[in-house]
N, CA, C and O atoms as a DFTB+ gen file, in Angstrom:
276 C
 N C O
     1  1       0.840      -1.190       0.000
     2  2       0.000       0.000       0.000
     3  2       0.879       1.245       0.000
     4  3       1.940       1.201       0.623
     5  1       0.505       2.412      -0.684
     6  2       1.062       3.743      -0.534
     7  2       0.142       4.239       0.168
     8  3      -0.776       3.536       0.588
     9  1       0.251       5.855       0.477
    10  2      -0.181       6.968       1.261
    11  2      -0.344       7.859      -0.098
    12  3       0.690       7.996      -0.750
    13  1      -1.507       8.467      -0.587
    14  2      -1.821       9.306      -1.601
    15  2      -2.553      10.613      -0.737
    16  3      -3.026      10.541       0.398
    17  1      -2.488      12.027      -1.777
    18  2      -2.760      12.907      -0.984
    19  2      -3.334      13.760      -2.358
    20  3      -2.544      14.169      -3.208
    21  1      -5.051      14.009      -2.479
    22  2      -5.654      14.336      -3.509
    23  2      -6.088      15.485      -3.063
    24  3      -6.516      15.705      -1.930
    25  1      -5.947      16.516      -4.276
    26  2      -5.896      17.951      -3.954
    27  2      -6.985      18.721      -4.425
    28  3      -6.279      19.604      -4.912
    29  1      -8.196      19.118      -4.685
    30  2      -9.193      19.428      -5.401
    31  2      -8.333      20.744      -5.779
    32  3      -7.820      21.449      -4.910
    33  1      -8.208      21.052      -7.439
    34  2      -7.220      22.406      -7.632
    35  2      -7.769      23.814      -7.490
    36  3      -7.352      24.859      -7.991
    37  1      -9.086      23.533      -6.468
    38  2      -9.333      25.150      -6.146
    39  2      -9.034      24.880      -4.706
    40  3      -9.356      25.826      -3.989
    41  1      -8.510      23.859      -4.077
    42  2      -8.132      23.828      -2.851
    43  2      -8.870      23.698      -2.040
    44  3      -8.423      23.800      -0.897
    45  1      -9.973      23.483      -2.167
    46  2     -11.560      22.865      -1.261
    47  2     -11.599      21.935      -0.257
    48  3     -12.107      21.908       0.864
    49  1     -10.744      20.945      -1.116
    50  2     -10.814      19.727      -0.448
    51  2      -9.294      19.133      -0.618
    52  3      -8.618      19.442      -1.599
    53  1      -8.796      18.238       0.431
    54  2      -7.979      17.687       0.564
    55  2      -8.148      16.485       0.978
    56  3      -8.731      16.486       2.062
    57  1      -7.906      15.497       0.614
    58  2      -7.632      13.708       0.786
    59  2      -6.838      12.977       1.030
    60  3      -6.157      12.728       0.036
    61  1      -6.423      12.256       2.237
    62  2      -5.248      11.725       2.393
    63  2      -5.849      10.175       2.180
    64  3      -6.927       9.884       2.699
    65  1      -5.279       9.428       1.578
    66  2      -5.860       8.294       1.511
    67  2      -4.680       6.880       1.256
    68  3      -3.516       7.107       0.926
    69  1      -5.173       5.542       1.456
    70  2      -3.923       4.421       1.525
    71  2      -4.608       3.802      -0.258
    72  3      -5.771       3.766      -0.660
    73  1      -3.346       3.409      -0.939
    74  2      -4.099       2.838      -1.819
    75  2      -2.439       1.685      -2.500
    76  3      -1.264       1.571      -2.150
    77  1      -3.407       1.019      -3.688
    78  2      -2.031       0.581      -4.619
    79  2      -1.745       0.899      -5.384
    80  3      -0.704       0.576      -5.956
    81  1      -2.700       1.827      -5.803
    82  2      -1.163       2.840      -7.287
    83  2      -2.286       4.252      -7.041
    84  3      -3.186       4.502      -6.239
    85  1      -1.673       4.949      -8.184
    86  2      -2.710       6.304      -8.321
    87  2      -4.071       6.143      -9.099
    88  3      -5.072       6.757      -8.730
    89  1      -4.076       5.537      -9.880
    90  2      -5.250       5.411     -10.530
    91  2      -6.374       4.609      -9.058
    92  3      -7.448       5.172      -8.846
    93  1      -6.083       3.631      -8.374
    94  2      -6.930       2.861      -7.503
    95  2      -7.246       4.353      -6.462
    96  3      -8.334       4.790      -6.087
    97  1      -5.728       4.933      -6.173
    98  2      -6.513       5.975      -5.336
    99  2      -7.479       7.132      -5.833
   100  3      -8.180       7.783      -5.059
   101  1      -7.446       7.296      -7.033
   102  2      -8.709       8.228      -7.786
   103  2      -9.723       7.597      -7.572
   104  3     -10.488       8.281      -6.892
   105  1     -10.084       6.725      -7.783
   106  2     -11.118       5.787      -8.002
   107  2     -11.751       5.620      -6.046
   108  3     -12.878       5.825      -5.596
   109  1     -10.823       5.305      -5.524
   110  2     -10.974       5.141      -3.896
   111  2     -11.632       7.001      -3.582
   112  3     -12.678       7.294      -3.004
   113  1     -10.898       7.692      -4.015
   114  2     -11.949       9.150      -3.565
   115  2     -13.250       9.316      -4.602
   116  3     -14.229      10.048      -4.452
   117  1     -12.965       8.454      -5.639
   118  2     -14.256       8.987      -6.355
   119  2     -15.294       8.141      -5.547
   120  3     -16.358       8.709      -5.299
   121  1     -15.114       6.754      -5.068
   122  2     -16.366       6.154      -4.654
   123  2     -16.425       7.048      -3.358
   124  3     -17.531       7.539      -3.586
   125  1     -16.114       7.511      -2.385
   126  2     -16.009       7.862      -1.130
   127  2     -16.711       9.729      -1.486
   128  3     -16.918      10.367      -0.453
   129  1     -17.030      10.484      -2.847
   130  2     -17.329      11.571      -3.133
   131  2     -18.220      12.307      -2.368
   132  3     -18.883      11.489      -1.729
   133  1     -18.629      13.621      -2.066
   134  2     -19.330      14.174      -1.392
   135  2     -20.233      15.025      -2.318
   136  3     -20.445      14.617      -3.460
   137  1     -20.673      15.964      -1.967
   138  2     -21.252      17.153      -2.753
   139  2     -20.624      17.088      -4.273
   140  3     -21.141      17.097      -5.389
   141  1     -18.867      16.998      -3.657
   142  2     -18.473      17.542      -5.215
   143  2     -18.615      16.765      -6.128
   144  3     -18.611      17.335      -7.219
   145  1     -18.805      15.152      -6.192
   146  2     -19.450      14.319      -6.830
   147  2     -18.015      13.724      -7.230
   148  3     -16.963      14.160      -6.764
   149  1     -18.131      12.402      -8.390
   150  2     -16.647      11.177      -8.083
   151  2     -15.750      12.143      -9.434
   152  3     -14.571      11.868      -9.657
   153  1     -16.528      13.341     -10.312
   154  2     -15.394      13.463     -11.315
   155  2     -14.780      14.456     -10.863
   156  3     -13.996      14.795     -11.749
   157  1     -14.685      15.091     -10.033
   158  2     -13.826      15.959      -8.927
   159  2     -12.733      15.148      -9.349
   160  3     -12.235      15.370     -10.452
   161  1     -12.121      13.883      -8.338
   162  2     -11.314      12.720      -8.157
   163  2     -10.489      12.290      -9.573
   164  3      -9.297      12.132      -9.839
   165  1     -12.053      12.156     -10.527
   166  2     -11.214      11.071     -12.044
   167  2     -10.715      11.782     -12.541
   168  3      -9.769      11.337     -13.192
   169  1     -10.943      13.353     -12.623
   170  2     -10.295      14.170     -13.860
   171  2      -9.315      14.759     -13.677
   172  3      -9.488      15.969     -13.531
   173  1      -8.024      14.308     -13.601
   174  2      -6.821      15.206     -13.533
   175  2      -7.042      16.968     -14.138
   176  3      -5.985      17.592     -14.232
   177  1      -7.978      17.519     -14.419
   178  2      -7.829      18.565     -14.961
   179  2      -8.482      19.679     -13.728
   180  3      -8.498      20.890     -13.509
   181  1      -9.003      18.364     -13.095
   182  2      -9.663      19.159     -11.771
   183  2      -9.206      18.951      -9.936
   184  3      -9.555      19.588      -8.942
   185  1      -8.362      17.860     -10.102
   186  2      -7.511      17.244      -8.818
   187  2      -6.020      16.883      -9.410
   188  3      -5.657      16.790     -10.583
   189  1      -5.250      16.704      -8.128
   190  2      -4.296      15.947      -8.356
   191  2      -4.195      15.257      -7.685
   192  3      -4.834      15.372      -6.639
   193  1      -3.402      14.222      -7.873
   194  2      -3.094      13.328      -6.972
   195  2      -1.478      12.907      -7.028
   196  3      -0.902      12.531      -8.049
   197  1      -0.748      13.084      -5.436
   198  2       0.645      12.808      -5.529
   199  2       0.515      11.698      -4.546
   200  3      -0.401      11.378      -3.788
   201  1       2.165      11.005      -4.869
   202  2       2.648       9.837      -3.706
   203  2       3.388      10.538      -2.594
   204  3       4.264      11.356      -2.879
   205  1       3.127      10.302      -1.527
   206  2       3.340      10.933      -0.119
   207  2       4.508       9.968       0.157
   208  3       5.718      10.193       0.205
   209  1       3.656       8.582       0.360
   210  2       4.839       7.142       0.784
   211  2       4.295       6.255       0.041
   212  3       3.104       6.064      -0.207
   213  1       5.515       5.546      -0.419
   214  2       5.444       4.557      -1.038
   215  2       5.364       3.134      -0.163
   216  3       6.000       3.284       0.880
   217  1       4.583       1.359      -0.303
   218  2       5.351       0.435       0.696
   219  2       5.590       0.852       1.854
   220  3       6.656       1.077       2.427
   221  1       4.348       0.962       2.228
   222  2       3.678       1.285       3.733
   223  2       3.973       0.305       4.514
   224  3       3.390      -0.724       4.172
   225  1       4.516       0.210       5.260
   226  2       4.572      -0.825       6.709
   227  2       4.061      -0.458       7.763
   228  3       4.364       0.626       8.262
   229  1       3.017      -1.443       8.422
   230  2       2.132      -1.194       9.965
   231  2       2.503       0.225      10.634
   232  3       3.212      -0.045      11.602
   233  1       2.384       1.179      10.567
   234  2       2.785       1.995      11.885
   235  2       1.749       3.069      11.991
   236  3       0.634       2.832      11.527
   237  1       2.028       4.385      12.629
   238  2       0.577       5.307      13.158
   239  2       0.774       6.197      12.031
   240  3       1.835       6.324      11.420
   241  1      -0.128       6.702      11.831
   242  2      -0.461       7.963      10.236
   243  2      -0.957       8.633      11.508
   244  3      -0.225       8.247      12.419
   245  1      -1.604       9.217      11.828
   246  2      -2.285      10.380      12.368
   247  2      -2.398      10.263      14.062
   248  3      -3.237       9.558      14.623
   249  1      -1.533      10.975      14.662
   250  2      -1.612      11.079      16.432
   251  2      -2.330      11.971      16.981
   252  3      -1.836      13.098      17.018
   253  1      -3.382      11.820      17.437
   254  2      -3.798      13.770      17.960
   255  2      -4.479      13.463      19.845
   256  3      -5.165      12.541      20.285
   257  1      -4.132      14.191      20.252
   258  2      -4.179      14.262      21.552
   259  2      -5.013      15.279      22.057
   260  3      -5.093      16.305      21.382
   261  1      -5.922      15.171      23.555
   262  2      -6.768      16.047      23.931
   263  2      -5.843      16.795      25.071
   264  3      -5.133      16.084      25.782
   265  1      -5.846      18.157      25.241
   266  2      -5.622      18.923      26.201
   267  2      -6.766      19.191      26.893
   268  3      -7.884      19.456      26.450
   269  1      -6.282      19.072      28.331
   270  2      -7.267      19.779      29.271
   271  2      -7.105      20.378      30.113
   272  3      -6.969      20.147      31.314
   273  1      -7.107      21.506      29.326
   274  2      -6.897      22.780      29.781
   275  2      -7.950      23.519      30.820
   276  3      -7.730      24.665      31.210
């Protein structure tokens, strides 16, 4: 698995997502679409999509912690 990171090019939306190539991860935000609907995702003329990490091995993606303040 990689780490993909899809960019809507007016900057709306951002996607971090696990996939096996780029095309599966277009396809993985297009089924998962919101409002903006799945050709947001398919059309390179309207997103991008880059490789973050390549050959992912088990470990933590995202840590977030509560303060109580």
């Amino acid at each position: 698995m990689a780490i993909f990171k899809l960019t809507a090019h007016d900057d709306s939306i951002v996607l971090v997502l696990a996939a096996k190539c780029l095309s599966c991860a277009r396809n993985i935000a297009a089924n998962g679409a919101g409002a903006e609907g799945p050709r947001m995702w398919l059309d390179p003329s309207k997103s991008t999509c880059e490789l973050m990490r390549d050959n992912m091995t088990p470990q933590i993606i995202v840590r977030s912690t509560k303060n109580d303040d």
